[in-house]
C-alpha positions in Angstrom: -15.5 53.0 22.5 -15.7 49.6 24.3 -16.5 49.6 28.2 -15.4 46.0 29.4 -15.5 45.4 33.5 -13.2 42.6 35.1 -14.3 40.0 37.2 -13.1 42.2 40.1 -14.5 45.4 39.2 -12.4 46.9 37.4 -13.4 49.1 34.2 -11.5 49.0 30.9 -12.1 51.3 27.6 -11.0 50.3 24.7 -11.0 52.8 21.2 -12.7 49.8 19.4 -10.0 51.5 16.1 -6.8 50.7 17.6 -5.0 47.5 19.6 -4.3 49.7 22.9 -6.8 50.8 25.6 -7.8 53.9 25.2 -7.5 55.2 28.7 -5.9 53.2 31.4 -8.5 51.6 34.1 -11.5 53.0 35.1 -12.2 53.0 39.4 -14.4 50.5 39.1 -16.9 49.2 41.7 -14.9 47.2 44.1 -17.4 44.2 43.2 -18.9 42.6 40.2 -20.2 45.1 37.5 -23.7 44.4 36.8 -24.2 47.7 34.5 -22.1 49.6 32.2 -23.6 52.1 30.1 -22.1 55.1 27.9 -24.7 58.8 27.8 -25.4 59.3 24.4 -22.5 62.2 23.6 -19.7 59.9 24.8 -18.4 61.6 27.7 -19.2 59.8 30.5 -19.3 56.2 31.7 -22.2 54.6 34.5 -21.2 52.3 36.4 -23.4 50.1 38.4 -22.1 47.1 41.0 -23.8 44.5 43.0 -23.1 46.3 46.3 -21.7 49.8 44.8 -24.5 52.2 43.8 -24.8 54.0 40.6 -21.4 56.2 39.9 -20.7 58.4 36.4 -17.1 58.3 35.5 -15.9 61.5 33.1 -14.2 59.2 30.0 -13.8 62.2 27.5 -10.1 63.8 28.1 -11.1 67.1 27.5 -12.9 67.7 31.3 -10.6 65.9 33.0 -7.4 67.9 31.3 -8.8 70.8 32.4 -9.3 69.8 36.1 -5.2 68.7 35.6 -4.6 72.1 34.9 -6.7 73.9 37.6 -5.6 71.9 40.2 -1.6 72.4 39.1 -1.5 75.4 37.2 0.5 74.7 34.4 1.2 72.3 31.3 3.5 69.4 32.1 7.1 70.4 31.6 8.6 67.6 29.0 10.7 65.3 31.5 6.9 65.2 33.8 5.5 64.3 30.1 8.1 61.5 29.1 7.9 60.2 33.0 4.3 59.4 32.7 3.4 59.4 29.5 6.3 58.1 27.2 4.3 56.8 24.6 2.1 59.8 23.6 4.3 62.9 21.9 4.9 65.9 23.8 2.0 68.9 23.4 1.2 71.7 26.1 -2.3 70.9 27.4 -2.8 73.8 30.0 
């Protein structure tokens, strides 16, 4: 993975193996980035801006699926799935 800030903030990942980014933007800092830095297993991203204080942001799907799923309480149904995520194939993830 790639982590590559904007000169506005904004937080980008890139899977270094394919054209696309791998995860649409990253809440960035709100200022300029001065630190980005990945923990050693991948799954989180720290973040560090000139007036915004250290934040982790969770970059591995897997934790953030799961928080989908608690929160709503079921899998997408397949219109929800081609609505906001029509390039990616249909699969259950709750």
């Amino acid at each position: 993975m790639l982590a590559v800030a904007g000169s506005h903030g904004t937080i980008q990942i890139w899977d270094i193996t394919s054209p696309l980014p791998r995860r649409s933007a990253v809440s960035g800092t709100g200022d300029a980035v001065l630190a980005l830095a990945f923990s050693r297993d991948g799954t989180t991203l720290k973040t560090l801006g000139t007036h915004t204080p250290l934040r982790t942001h969770t970059v591995s799907p897997g934790p953030g699926a799961a928080r989908v799923c608690q929160r709503v309480g079921r899998s997408l149904s397949r219109e929800d799935w081609q609505a906001y995520l029509p390039k990616l194939p249909y699969r259950r993830i709750c």
